[in-house]
C-alpha positions as CSV (number, residue, x, y, z in Angstrom):
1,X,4.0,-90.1,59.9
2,X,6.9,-92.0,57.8
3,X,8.2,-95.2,59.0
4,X,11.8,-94.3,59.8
5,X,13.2,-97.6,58.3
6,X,11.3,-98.1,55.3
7,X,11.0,-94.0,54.5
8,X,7.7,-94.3,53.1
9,X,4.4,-93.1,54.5
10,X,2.7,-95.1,57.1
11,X,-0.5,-93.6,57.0
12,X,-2.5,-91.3,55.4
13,X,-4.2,-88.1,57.4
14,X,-4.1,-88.5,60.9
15,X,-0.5,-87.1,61.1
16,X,1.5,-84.8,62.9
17,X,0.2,-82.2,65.8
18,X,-3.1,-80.4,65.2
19,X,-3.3,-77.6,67.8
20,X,-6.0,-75.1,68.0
21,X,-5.0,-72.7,66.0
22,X,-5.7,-74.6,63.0
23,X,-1.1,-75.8,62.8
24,X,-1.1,-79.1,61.8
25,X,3.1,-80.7,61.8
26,X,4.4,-83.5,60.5
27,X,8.4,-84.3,61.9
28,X,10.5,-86.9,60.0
29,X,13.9,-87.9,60.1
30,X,15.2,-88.4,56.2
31,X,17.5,-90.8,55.2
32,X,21.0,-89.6,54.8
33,X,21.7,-90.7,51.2
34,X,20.5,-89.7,47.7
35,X,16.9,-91.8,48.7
36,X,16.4,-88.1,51.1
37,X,15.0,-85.9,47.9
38,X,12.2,-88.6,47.6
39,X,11.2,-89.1,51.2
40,X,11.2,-85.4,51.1
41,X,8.8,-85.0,48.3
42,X,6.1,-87.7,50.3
43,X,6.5,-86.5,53.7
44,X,5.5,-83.1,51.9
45,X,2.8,-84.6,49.8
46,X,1.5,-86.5,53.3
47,X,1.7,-83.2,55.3
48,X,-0.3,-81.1,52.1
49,X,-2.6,-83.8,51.3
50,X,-6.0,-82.3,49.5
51,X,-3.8,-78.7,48.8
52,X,-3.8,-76.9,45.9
53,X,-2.0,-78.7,42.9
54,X,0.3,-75.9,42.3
55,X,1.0,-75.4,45.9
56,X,1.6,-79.1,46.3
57,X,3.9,-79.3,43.8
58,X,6.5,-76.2,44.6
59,X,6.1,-77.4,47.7
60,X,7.5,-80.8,46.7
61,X,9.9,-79.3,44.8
62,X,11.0,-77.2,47.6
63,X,11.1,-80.2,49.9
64,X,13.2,-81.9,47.8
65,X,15.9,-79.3,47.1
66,X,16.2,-78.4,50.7
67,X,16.7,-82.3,51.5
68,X,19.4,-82.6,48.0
69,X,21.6,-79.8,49.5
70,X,21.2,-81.3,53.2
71,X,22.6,-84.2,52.3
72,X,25.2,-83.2,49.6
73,X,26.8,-80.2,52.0
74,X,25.6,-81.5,55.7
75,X,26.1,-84.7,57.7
76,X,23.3,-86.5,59.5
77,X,20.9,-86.6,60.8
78,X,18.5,-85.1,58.4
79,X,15.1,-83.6,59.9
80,X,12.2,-82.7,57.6
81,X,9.4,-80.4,59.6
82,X,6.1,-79.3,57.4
83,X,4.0,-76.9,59.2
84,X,0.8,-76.4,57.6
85,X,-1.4,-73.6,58.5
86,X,-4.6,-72.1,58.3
87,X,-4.9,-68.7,57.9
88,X,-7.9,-66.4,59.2
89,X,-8.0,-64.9,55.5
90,X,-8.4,-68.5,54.7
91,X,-5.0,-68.9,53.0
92,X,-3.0,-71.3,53.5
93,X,0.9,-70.9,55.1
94,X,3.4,-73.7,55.0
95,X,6.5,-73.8,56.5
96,X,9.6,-76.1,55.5
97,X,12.2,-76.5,57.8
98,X,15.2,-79.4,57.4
99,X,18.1,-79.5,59.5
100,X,20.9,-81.6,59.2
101,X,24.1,-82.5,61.3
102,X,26.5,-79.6,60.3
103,X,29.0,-78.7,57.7
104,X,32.0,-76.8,57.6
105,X,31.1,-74.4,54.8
106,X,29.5,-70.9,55.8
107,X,25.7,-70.0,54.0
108,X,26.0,-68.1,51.2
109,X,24.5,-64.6,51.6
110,X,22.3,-65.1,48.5
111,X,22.2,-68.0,46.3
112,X,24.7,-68.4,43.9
113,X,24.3,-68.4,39.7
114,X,24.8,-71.7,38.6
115,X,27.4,-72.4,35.4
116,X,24.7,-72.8,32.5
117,X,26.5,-76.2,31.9
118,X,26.1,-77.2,35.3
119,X,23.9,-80.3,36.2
120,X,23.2,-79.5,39.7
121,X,24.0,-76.4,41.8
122,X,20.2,-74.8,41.3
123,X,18.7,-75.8,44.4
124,X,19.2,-72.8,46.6
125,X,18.3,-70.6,43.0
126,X,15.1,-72.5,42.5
127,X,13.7,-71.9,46.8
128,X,14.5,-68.4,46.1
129,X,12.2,-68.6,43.1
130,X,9.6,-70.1,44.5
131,X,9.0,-69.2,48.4
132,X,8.1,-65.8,50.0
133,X,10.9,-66.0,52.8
134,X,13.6,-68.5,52.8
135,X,16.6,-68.9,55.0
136,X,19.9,-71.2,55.5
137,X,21.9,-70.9,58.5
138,X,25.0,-73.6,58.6
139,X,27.3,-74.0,61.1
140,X,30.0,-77.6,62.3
141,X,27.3,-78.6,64.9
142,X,23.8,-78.4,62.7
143,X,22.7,-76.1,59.7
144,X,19.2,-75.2,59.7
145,X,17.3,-74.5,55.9
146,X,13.7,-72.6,56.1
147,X,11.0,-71.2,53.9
148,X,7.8,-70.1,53.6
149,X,4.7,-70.4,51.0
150,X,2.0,-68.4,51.6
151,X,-1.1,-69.0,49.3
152,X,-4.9,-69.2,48.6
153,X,-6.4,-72.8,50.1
154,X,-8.5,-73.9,47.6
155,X,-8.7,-77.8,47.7
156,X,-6.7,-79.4,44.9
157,X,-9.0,-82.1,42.0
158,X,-6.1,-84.2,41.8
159,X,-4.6,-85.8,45.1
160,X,-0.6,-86.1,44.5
């Protein structure tokens, strides 16, 4: 769980929901502000804890982007959700979900090329790149960013 006014974990595992089916959940509110792309990255961290390093870090990655664009295109509030599960193949699938407030531009239907000179404009390009099945839905009352990473569970050696 993150502590909503300092945005930084509050504890370590012994988060979110864990259901039967092996789900665990971690729900955060982000700051609405540039701070959002790093409370992003540890409420991901928190909800992956002992994942694969690789894994860990597009997921970070991926966190982070989702939260950027939220708060550059959306109003608040901004809502992280990490599902984590556990497959019976004994992969691993995790979920990213962040909605946000609204905005008044529509999705794009794929994400658009960046100018080479450009110094952002990449998020969108780079969840594309790096997650099986992404979505962004936006509308004037709440726009709703998804993806999905789908991937072998092997513990991580270095804790993130």
């Amino acid at each position: 769980m993150l502590e909503r006014a300092a945005g930084r974990p509050a504890s370590a595992p012994g988060y979110g929901l864990d259901d039967c089916d092996g789900t665990t959940t971690l729900i955060t509110d982000l700051p609405y502000g540039p701070e959002a792309a790093e409370v992003a990255r540890g409420a991901v961290a928190l909800a992956l804890h002992g994942t694969e390093t690789d894994v860990l870090a597009d997921a970070r990655l991926i966190g982070s982007e989702l939260a950027t664009n939220a708060f550059v295109s959306g109003s608040p509030p901004l809502v992280l959700c990490v599902d984590r599960r556990s497959l019976a193949t004994g992969d691993l699938e995790v979920e990213i979900t962040l909605t946000d407030g609204g905005c008044s531009r529509p999705a794009p239907p794929s994400p658009p090329a960046p100018n080479e000179q450009a110094e952002s404009g990449r998020g969108l390009v780079i969840v594309d790149a790096l997650a099986d099945a992404w979505s962004l839905t936006t509308g004037t009352n709440g726009s709703r960013a998804w993806c999905r990473l789908t991937c072998g569970a092997r513990p991580s050696s270095v804790d993130a």
